[in-house]
MARLO-146737 format. One record per residue: residue number from 1; residue in three letters; x, y, z of N, C-alpha, C, CB in turn. Coordinates in pm, whole numbers. Atoms other than C-alpha are relative to their C-alpha. Glycine has a CB too. Layout:
MARLO-146737
n: NUM, res: ALA, neast: X, nnorth: Y, nup: Z, caeast: X, canorth: Y, caup: Z, ceast: X, cnorth: Y, cup: Z, cbeast: X, cbnorth: Y, cbup: Z $
...
//
This chain:
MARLO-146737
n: 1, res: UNK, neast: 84, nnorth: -118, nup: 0, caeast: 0, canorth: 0, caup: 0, ceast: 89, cnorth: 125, cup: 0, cbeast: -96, cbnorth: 0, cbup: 122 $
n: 2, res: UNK, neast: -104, nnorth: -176, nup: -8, caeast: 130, canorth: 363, caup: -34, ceast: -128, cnorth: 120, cup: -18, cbeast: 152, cbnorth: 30, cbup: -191 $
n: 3, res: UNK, neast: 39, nnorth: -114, nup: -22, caeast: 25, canorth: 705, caup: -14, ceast: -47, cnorth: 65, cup: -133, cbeast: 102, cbnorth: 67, cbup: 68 $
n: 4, res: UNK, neast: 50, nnorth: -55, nup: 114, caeast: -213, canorth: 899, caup: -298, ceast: -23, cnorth: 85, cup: -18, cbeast: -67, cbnorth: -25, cbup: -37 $
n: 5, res: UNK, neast: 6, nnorth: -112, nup: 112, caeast: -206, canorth: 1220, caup: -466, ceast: -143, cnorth: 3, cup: -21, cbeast: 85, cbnorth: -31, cbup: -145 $
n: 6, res: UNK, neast: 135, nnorth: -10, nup: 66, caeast: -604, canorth: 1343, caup: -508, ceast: 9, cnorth: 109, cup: -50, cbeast: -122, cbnorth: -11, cbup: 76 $
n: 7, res: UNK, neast: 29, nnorth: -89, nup: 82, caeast: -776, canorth: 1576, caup: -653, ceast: 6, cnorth: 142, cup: 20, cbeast: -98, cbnorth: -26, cbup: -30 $
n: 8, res: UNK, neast: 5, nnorth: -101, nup: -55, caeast: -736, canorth: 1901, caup: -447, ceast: 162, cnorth: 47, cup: -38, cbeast: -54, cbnorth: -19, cbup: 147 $
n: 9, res: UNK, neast: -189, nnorth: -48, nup: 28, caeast: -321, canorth: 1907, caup: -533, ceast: -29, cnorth: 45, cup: -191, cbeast: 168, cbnorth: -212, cbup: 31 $
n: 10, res: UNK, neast: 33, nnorth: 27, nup: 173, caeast: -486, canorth: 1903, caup: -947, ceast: 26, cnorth: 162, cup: -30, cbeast: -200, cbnorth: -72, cbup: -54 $
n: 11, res: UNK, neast: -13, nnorth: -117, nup: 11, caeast: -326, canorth: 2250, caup: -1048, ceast: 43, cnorth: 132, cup: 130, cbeast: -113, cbnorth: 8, cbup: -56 $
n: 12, res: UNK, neast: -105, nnorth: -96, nup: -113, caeast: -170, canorth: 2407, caup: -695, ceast: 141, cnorth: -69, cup: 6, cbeast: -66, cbnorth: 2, cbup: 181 $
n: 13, res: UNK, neast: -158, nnorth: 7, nup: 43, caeast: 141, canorth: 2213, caup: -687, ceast: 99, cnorth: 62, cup: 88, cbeast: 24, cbnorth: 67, cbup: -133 $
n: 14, res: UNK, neast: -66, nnorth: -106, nup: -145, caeast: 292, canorth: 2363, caup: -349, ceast: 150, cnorth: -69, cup: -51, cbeast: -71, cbnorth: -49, cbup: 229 $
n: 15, res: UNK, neast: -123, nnorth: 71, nup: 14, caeast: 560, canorth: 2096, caup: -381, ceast: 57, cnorth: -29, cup: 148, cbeast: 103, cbnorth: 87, cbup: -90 $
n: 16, res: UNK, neast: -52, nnorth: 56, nup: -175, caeast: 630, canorth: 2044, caup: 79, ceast: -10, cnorth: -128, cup: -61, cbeast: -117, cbnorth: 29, cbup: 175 $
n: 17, res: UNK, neast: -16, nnorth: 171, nup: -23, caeast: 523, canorth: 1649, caup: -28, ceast: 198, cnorth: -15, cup: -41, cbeast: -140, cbnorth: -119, cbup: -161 $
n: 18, res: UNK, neast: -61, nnorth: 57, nup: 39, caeast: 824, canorth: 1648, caup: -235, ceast: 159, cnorth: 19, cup: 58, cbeast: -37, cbnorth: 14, cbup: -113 $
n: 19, res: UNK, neast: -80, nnorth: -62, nup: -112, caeast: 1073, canorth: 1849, caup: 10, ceast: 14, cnorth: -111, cup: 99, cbeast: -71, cbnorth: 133, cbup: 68 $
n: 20, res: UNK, neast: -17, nnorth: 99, nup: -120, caeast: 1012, canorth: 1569, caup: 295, ceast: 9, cnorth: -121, cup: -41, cbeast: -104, cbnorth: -1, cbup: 98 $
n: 21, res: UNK, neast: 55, nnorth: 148, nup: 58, caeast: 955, canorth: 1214, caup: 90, ceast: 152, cnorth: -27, cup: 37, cbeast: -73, cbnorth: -29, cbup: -191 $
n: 22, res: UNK, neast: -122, nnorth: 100, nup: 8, caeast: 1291, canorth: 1023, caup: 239, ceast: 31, cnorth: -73, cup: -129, cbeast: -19, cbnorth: -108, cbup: 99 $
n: 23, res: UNK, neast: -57, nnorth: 81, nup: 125, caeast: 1294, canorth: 851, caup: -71, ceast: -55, cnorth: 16, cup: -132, cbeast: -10, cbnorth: -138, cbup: 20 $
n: 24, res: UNK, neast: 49, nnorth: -59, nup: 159, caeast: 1189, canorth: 1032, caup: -366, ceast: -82, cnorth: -4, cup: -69, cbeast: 43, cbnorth: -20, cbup: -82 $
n: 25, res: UNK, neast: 139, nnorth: 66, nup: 78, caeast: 897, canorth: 880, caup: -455, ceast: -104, cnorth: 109, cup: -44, cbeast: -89, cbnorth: -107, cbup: 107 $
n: 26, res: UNK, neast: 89, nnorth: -91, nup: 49, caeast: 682, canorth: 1193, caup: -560, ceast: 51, cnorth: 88, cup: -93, cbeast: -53, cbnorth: 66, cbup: 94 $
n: 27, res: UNK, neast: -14, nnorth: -79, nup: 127, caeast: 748, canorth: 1340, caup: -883, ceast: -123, cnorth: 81, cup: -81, cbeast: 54, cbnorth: -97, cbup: -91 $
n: 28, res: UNK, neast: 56, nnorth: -34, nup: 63, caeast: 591, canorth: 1653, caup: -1100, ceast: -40, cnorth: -53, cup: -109, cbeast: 30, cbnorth: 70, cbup: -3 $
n: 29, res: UNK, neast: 29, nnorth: 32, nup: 157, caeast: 357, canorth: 1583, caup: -1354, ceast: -38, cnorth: 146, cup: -77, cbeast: -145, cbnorth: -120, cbup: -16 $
n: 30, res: UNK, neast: 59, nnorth: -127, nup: 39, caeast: 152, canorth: 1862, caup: -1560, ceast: -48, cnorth: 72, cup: 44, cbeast: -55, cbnorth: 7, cbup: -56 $
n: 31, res: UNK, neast: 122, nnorth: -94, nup: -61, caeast: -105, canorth: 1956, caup: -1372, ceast: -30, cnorth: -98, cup: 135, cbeast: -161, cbnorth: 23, cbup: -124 $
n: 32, res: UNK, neast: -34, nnorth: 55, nup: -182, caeast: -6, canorth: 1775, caup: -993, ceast: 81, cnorth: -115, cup: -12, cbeast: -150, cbnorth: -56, cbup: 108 $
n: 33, res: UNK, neast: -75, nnorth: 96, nup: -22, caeast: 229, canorth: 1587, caup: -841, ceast: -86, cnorth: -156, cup: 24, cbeast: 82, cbnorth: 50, cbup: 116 $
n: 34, res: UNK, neast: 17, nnorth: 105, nup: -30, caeast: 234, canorth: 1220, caup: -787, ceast: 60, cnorth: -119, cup: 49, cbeast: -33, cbnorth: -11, cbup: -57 $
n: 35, res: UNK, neast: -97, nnorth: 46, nup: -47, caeast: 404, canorth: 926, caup: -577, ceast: -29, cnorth: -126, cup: -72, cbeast: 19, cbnorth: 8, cbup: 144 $
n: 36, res: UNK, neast: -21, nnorth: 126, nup: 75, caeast: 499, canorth: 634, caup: -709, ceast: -26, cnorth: -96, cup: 102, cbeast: 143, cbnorth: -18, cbup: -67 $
n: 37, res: UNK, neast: 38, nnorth: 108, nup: -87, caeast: 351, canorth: 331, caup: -553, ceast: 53, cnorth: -147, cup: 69, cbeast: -81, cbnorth: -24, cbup: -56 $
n: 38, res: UNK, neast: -105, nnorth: 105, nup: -91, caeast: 639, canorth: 104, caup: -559, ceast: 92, cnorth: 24, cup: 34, cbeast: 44, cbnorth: -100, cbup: -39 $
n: 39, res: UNK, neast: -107, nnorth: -109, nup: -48, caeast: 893, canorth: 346, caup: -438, ceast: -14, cnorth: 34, cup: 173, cbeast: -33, cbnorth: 156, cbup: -95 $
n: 40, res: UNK, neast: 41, nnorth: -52, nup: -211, caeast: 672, canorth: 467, caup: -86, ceast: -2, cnorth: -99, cup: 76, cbeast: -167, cbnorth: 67, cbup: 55 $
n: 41, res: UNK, neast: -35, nnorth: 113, nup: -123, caeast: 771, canorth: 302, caup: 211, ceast: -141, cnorth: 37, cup: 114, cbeast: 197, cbnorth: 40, cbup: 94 $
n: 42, res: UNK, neast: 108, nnorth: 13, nup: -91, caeast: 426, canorth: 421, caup: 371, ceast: 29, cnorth: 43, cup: 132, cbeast: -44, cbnorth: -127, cbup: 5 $
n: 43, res: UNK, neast: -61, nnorth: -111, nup: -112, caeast: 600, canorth: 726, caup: 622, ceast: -118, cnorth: 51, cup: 8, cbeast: 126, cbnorth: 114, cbup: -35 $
n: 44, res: UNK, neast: 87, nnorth: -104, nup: -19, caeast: 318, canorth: 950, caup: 592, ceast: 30, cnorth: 141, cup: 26, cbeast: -67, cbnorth: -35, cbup: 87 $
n: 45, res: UNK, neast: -73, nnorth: -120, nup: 21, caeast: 569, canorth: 1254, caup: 557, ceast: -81, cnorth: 145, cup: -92, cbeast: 131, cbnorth: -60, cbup: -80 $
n: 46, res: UNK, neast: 89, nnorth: -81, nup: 152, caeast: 367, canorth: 1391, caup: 237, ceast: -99, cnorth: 70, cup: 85, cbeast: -98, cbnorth: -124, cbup: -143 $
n: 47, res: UNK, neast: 154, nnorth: -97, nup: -53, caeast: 67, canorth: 1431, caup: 424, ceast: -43, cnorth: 64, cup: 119, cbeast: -112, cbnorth: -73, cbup: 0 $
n: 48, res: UNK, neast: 23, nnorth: -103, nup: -128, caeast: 146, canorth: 1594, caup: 726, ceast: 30, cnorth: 123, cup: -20, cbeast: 74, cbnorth: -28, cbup: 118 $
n: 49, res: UNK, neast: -7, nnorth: -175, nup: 71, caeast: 282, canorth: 1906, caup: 528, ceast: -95, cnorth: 19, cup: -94, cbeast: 143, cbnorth: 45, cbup: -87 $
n: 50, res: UNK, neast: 73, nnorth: -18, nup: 119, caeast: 9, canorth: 1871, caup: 227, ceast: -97, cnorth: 99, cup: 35, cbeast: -62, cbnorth: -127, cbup: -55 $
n: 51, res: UNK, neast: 52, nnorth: -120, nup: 12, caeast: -106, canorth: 2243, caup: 216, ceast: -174, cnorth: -25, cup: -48, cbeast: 100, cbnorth: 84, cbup: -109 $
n: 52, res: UNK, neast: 98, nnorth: -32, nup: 14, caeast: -438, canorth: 2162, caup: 71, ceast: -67, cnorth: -146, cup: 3, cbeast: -8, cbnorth: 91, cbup: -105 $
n: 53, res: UNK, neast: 76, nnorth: 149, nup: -66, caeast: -498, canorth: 1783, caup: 259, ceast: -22, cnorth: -85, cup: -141, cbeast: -186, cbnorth: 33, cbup: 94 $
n: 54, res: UNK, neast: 9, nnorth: 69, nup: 94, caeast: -465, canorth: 1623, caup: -81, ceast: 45, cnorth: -146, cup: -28, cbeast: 39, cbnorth: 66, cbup: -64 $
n: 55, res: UNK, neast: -99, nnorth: 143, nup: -13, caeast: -264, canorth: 1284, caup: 48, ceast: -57, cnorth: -100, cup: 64, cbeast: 134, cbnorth: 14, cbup: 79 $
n: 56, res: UNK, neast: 63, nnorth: 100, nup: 19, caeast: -448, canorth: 1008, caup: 112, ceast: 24, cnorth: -120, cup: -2, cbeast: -37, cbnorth: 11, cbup: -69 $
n: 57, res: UNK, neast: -36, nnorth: 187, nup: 13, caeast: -346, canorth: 604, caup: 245, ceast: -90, cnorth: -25, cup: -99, cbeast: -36, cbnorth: -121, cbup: 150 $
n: 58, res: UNK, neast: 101, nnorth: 28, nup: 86, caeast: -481, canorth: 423, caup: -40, ceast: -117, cnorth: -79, cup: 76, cbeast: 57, cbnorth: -77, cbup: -118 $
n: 59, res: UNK, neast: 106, nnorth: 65, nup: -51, caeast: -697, canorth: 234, caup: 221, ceast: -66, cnorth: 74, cup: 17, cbeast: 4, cbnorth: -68, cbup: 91 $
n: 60, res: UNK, neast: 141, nnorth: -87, nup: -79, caeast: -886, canorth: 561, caup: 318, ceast: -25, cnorth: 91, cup: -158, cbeast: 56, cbnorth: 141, cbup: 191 $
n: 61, res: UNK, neast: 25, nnorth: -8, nup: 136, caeast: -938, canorth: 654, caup: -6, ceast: -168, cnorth: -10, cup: -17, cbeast: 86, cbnorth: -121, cbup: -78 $
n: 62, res: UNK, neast: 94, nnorth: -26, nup: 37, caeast: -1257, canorth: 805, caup: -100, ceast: -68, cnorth: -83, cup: -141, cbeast: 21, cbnorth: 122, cbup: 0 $
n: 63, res: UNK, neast: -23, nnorth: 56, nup: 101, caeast: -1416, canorth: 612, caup: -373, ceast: -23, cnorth: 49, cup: -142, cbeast: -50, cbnorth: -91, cbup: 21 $
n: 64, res: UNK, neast: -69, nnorth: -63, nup: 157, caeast: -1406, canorth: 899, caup: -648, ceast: 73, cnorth: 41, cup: -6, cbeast: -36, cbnorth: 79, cbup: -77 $
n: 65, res: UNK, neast: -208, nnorth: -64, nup: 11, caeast: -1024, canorth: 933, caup: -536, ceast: 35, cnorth: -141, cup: -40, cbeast: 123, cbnorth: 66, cbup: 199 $
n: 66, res: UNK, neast: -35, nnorth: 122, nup: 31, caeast: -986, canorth: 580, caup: -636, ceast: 102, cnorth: 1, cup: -104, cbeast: -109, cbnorth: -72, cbup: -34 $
n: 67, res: UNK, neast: -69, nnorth: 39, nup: 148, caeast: -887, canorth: 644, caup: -1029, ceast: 153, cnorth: 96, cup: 19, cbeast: -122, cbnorth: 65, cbup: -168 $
n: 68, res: UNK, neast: -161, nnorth: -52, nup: -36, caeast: -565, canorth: 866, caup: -871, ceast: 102, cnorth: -126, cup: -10, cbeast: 13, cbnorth: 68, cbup: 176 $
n: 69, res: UNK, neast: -129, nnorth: 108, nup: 28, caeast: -409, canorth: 535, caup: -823, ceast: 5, cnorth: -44, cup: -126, cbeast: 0, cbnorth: -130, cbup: 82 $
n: 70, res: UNK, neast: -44, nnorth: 43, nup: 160, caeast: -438, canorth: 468, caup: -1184, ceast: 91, cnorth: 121, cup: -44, cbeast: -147, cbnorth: -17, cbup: -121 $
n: 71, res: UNK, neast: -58, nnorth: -104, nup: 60, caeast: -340, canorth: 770, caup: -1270, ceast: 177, cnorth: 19, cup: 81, cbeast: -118, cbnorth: 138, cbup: 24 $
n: 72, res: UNK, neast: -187, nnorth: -32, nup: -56, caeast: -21, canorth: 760, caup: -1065, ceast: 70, cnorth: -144, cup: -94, cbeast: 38, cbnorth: -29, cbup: 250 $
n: 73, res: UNK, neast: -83, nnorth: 117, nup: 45, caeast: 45, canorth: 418, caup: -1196, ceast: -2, cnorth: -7, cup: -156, cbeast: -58, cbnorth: -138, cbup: 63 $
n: 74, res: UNK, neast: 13, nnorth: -1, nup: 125, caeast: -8, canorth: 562, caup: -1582, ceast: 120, cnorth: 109, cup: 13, cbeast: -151, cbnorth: 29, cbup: -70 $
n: 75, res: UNK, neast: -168, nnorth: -122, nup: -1, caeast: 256, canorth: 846, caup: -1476, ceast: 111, cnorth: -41, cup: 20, cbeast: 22, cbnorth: 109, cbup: 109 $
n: 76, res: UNK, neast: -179, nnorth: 104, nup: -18, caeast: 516, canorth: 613, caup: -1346, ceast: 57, cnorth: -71, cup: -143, cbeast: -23, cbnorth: -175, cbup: 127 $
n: 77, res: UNK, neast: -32, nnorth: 82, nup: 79, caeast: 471, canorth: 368, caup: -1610, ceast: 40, cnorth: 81, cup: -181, cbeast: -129, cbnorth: -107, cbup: 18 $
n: 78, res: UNK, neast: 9, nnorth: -68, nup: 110, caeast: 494, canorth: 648, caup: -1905, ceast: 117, cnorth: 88, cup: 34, cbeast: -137, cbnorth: 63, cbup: -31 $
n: 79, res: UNK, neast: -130, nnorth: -78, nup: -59, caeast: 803, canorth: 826, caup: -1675, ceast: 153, cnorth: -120, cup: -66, cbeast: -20, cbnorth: 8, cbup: 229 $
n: 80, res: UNK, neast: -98, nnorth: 99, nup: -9, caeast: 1005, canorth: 488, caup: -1757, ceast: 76, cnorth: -5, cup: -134, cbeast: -63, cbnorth: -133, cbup: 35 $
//
């Protein structure tokens, strides 16, 4: 499990997640960041600075924040 990127980061883009992530796992896309799912070690770093509460365990995951985890796992896999 790891940590998810919703819809409230979609065009602000503060960038604190990517300042604290021990291990790099959150990279810019176009229009919001996103962490890579087999990278996060599941700290919860991201989302104690996330300026506009946009970070999200994928277990608590709302279920029209769901398609974020695709979408992170179409940004990784298209980053490669």
């Amino acid at each position: 499990m790891s940590y998810v990127i919703t819809s409230p980061c979609l065009g602000e883009k503060f960038g604190e997640c990517v300042e604290v992530c021990p291990v790099d796992c959150i990279l810019e896309g176009e229009d919001m960041y996103f962490i890579d799912p087999d990278l996060c070690i599941d700290c919860g770093a991201c989302q104690a600075v996330c300026p506009v509460e946009a970070i999200y365990h994928e277990e608590d995951l709302l279920p029209e924040d769901e398609i974020f985890i695709q979408k992170a796992k179409e940004f990784f896999a298209s980053a490669e």
